[in-house]
C-alpha positions as CSV (number, residue, x, y, z in Angstrom):
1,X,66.3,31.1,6.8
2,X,68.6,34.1,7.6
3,X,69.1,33.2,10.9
4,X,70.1,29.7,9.5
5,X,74.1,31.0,9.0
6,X,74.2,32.4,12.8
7,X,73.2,28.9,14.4
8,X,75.6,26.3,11.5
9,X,78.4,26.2,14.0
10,X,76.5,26.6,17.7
11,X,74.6,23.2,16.3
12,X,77.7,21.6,15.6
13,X,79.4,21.9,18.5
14,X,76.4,20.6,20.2
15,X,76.9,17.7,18.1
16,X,80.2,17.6,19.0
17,X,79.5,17.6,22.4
18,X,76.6,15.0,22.2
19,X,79.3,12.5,20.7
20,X,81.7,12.7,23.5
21,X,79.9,13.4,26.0
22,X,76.7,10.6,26.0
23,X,79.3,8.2,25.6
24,X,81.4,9.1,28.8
25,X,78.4,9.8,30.5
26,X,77.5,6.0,30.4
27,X,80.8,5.0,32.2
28,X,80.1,8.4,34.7
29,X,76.1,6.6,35.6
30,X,77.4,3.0,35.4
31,X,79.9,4.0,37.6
32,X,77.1,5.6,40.1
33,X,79.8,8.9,40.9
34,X,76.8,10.6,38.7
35,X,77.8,14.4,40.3
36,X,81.7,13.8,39.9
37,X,81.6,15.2,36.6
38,X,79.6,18.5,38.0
39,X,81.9,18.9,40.4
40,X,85.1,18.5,38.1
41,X,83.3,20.9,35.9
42,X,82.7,23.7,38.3
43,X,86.4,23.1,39.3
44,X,88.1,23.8,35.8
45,X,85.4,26.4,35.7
46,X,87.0,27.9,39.0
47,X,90.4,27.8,36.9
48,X,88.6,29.8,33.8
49,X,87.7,32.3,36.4
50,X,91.3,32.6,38.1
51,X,92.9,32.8,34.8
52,X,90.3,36.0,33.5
53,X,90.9,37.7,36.8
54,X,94.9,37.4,36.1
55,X,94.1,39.1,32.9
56,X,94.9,36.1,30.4
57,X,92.6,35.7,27.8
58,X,89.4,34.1,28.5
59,X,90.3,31.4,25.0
60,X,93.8,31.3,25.0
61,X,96.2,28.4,25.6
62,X,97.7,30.1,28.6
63,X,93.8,29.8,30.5
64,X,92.8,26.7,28.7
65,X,96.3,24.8,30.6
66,X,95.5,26.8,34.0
67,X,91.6,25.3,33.6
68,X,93.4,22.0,32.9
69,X,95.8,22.0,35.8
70,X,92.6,22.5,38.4
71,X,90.9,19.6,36.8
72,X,93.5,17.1,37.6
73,X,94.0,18.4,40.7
74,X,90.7,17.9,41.8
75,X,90.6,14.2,39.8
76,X,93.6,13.5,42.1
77,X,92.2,15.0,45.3
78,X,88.9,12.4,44.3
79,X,91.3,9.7,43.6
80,X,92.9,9.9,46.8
81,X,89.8,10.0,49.2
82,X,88.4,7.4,47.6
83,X,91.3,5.7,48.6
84,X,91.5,6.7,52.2
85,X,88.0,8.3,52.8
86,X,87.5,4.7,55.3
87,X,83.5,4.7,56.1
88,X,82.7,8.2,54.4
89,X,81.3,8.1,51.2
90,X,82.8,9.6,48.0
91,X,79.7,11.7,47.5
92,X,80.9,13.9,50.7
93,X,83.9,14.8,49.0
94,X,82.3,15.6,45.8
95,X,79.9,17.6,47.1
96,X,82.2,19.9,49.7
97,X,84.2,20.3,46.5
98,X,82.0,21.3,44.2
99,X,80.4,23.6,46.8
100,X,83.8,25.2,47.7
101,X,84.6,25.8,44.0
102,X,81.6,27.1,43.2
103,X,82.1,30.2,46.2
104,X,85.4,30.1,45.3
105,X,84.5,31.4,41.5
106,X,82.1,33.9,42.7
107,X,84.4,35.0,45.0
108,X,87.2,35.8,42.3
109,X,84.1,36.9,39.5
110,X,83.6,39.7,42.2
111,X,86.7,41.1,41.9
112,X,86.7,41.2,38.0
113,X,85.3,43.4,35.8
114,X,81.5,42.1,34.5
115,X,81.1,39.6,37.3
116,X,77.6,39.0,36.0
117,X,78.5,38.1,32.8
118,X,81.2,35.9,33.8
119,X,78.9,33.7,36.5
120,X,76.3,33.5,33.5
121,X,79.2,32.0,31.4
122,X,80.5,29.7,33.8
123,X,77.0,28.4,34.4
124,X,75.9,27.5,31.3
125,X,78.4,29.0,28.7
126,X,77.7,31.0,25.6
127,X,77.5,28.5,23.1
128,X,75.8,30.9,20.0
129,X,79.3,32.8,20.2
130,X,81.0,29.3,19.3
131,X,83.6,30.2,16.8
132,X,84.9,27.8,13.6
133,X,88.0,27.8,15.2
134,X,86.8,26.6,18.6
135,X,84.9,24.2,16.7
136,X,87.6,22.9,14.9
137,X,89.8,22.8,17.7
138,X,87.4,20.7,19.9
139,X,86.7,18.7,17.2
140,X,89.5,17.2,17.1
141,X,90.6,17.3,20.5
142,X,87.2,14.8,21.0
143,X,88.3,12.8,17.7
144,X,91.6,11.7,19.8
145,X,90.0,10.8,22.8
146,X,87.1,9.3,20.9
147,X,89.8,7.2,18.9
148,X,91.5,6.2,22.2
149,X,88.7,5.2,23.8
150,X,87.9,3.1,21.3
151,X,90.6,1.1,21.4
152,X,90.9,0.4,24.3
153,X,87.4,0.4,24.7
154,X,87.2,-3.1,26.7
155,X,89.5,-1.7,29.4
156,X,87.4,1.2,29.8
157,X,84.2,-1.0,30.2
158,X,86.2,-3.5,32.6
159,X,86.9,0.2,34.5
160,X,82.7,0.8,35.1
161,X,81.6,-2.6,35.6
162,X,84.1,-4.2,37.7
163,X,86.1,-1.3,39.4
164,X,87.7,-3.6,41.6
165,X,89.6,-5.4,38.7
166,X,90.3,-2.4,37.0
167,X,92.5,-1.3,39.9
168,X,94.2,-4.0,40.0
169,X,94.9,-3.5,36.9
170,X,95.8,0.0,37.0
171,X,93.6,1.0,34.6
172,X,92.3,4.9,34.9
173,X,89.8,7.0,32.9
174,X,90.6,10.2,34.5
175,X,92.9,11.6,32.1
176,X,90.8,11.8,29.2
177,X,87.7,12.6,31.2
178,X,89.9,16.1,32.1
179,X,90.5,17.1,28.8
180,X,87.3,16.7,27.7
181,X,85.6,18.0,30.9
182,X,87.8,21.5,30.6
183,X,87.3,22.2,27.1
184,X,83.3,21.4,27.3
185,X,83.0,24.0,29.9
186,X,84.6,26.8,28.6
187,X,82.3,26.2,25.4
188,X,79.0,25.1,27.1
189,X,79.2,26.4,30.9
190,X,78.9,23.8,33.8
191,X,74.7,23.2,33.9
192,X,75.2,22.1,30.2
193,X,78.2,19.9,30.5
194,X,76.7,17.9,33.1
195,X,73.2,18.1,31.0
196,X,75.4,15.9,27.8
197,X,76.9,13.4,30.2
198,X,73.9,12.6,32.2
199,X,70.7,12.8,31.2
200,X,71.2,11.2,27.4
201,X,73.0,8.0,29.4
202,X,69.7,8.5,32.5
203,X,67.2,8.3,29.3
204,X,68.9,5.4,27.7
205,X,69.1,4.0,30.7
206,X,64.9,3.4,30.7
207,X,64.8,1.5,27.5
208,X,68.0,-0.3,26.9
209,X,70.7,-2.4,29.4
210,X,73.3,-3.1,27.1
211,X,75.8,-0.3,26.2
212,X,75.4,-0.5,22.1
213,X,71.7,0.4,22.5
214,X,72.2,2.7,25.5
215,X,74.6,4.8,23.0
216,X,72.4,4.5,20.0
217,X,69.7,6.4,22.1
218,X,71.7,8.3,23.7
219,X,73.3,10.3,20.7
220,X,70.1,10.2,19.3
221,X,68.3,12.2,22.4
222,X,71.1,14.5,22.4
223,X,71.0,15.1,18.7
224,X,67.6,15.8,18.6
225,X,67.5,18.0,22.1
226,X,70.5,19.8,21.0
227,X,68.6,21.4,17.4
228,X,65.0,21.9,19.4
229,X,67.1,23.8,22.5
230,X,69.1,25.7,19.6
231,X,65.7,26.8,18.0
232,X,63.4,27.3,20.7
233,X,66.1,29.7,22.2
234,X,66.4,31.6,18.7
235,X,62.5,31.7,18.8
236,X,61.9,32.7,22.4
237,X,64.9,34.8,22.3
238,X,66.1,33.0,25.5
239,X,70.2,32.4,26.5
240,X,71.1,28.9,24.5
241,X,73.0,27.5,27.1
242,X,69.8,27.9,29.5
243,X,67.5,26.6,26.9
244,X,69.0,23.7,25.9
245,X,69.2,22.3,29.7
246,X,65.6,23.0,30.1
247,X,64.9,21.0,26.8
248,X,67.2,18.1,28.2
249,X,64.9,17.9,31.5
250,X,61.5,18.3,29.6
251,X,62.5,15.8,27.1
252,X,63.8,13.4,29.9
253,X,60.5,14.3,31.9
254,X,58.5,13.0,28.7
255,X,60.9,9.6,28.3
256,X,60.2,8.9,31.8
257,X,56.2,9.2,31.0
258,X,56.6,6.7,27.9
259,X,58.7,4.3,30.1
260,X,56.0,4.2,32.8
261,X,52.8,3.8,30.4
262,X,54.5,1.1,27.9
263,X,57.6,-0.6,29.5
264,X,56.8,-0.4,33.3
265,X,54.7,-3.8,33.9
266,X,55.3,-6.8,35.0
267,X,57.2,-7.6,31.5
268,X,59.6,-4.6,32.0
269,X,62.9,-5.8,32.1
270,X,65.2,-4.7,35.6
271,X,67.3,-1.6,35.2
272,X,70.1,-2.3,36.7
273,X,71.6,1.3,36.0
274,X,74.5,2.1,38.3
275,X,76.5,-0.3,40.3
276,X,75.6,-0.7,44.0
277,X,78.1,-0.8,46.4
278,X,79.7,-4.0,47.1
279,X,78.4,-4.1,50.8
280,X,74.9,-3.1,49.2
281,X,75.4,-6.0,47.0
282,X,75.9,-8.4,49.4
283,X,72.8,-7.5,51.1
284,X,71.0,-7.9,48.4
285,X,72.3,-11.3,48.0
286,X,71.7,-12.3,51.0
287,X,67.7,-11.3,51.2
288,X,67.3,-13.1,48.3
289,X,68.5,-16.3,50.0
């Protein structure tokens, strides 16, 4: 019970995290750009870094706006090739710039003082020295896009499952994505971020189609890995961040098993999961006629 005190707010802004972030992370998977949100992370991590090594403080508005600033600019850069990128896939693009950020950080960590302790941070955080006031602060930073989302929650949907309208539209889930992708990362480190957006929506995704139920488990695996990361790194004396991304992939390993031995016959329902391309679509279409 005494260590009870130390983990109150680390579990919290886990919760915190697991509210925003399974949510998004079903318009990230329906969306099937599953590693944009990695990459975007590793970018405003890249800003973190640049903002430490010019001797701003690591949680101060000055770094937090400098994060910010790389994360639209790499939305934008996505944005625009997958606009123009012609016959080469949007995965290219995510991938050279999530590679070239990634250098790029440990390029500028080597120059800083503690290099070591910064890459460990950038990776997956240092969520056990979450503060009230960080807590707070993303709190209700979430609570606004959370609220915004929601009422507009039909356009957002119309933006994952028909893309095509959406543009026409000029509808565009980027903005919000940013804030919340910046904040999350200097809180939970890159691994983790991209641990809350994926893998609760990937788990869902084996036992419910429509988004309601997805969301329901969602939360609920994210809730539940969150406080058994957060105590089995107390108990193992392990780093949280690390922990709790392990958890996520033994927890999604042992989903996976359940779906195979009691939903995967011939009564299983399809998963359609992400959208396929549109030419892939219209192959598919066209073998089954």
């Amino acid at each position: 019970m005494e260590i009870l005190p130390f983990l109150v707010w680390p579990f919290v802004a886990s919760l915190i995290l697991t509210g925003i972030h399974a949510y998004l992370g079903v318009h990230v998977v329906e969306r099937g750009v599953i590693f944009v949100d990695l990459a975007l992370a590793q970018i405003a991590a890249l800003g973190a870094t640049i903002a430490i090594l010019a001797g701003m403080d690591p949680h101060g508005r000055a770094a937090y706006f400098l994060s910010l600033g790389f994360t639209f600019l790499g939305a934008a850069i996505f944005a625009l090739a997958r606009s123009r990128r012609g016959h080469i896939p949007q995965e290219a693009f995510i991938g050279i710039a999530y590679a070239v950020a990634s250098a790029a950080a440990i390029l500028a960590m080597s120059k800083a003082t503690g290099e070591t302790e910064h890459l460990k941070d950038m990776l997956v955080g240092n969520i056990l020295a979450v503060s009230r006031g960080e807590v707070a602060k993303t709190a209700v930073l979430y609570g606004v896009v959370g609220l915004f989302h929601y009422i507009f929650r039909h356009k957002f949907l119309l933006i994952s499952t028909n893309a095509a309208e959406a543009e026409r539209q000029g509808l565009n889930v980027r903005l919000s994505f940013g804030f919340v992708v910046t904040s999350s990362v200097a809180i939970a480190g890159v691994l983790l971020v991209f641990c809350y957006l994926i893998v609760p929506s990937v788990g869902a995704m084996l036992f419910a189609d429509r988004v309601g139920p997805r969301l329901a488990i969602g939360w609920t695996m994210g809730t539940l890995v969150s406080a058994l990361g957060v105590y089995c790194s107390v108990s193992l004396d392990t780093p949280t961040g690390a922990t709790i991304v392990c958890t996520f992939g033994a927890v999604l390993i042992l989903m996976f098993l359940i779906h195979l031995l009691f939903f995967h016959g011939h009564k299983a329902h399809v998963l359609e999961g992400a959208r396929a391309p549109e030419s892939s679509r219209e192959q598919m279409l066209q073998s089954r006629h």
